[in-house]
Structure formats: C-alpha cells, structure tokens
C-alpha positions in Angstrom: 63.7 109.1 73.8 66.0 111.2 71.1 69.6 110.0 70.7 72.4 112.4 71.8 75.7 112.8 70.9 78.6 112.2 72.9 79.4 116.1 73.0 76.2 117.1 73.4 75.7 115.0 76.4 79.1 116.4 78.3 77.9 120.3 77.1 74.8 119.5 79.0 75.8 117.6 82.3 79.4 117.9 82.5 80.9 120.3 85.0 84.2 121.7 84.5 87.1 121.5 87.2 90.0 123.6 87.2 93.1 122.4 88.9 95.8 124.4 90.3 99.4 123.9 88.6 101.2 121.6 90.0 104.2 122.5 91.8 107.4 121.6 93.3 106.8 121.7 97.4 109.9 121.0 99.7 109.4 118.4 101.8 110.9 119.9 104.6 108.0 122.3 104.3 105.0 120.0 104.1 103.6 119.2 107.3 101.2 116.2 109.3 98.7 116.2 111.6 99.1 112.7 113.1 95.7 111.9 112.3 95.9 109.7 109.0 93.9 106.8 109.5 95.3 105.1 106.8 99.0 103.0 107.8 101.1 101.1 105.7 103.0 98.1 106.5 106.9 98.4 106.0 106.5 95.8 103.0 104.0 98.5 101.4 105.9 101.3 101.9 109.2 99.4 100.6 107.0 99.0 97.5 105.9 102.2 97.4 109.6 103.5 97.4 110.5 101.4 94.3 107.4 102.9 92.8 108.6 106.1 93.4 112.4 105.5 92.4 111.4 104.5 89.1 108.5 106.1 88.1 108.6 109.5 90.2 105.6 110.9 91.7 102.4 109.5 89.7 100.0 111.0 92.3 100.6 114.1 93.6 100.9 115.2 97.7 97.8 117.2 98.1 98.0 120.1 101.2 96.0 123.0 101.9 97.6 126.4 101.7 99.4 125.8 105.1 100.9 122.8 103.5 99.6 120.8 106.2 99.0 117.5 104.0 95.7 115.7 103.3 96.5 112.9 100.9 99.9 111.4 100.3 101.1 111.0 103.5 102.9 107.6 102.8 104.2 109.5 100.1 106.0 111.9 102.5 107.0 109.3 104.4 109.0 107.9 101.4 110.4 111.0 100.5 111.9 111.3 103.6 113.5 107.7 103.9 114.5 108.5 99.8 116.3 111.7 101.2 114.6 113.8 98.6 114.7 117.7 99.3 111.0 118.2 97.1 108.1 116.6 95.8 105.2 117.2 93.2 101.7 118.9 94.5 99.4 121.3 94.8 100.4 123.5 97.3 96.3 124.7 98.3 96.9 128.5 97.3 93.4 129.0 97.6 92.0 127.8 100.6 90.6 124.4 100.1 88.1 123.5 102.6 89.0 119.4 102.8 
C-alpha cells in the first residue's frame, strides 16, 4: 500500500465545516425547554461558576435561530446566578435541525 502524506490524506477524506461567528446573545433572550436531561448538582454548578468567573465562556451556548437552547444549559443557569446581561454563542441564524 503507497504511503501518503499528511495533506494529502485530509485533501482526500477530510470534510470541511464552516461555523457561524460567534456572537454575543443576551441572556435574557435565550430560552429552555425543560427537557434537558442532563442536571447538575449545586456542587457542580458552584464549580462551574468559578470556571466561568475566571476563565469566561470556553464553550459556547448553542441555540437554534429561536434561541431556544440545545447545549449549555447549566451554562445559562450560571449566567443567571452570575447576573450577567450576555453570553458567547451561536445564535442558529440558519436553521439548524438539532
């Protein structure tokens, strides 16, 4: 089997993804749907918060173009208790089936 090379191999099986900018989204704005399996003990969140406080938003909130939210939930949640007014992530302009 012949050798390839590393860029030969990504021109010929790599796919290439285009993300939206990411933007500022007020929290007030961003919306749930109350059915996020996925819950977080106080001690996590608390955590989470200090993460957040000192590093910012690592991982974007992802929503769809209604802003409902489908990952980062516990990220809201945060923002909320940290009284901030916005948060990083893509806003779903183009409607992104999830």
């Amino acid at each position: 089997m012949p050798r390839v090379s590393n860029d030969e191999w990504k021109t010929k099986n790599m796919t290439e993804i285009t993300l939206p900018p990411m933007e500022s989204v007020p929290i007030s704005q961003l919306k749930v749907d109350g059915k996020n399996p996925n819950k977080m003990t106080r001690e996590q969140l608390d955590r989470l918060k200090t993460s957040i406080k000192k590093f910012g938003f690592i991982v974007p909130i992802i929503t769809n173009k209604d802003l409902l939210i489908a990952d980062g939930e516990q990220r809201w949640i945060v923002a909320n208790e940290l009284a901030m007014k916005e948060a990083f992530g893509y806003d779903g302009e183009e409607d992104t089936q999830f």
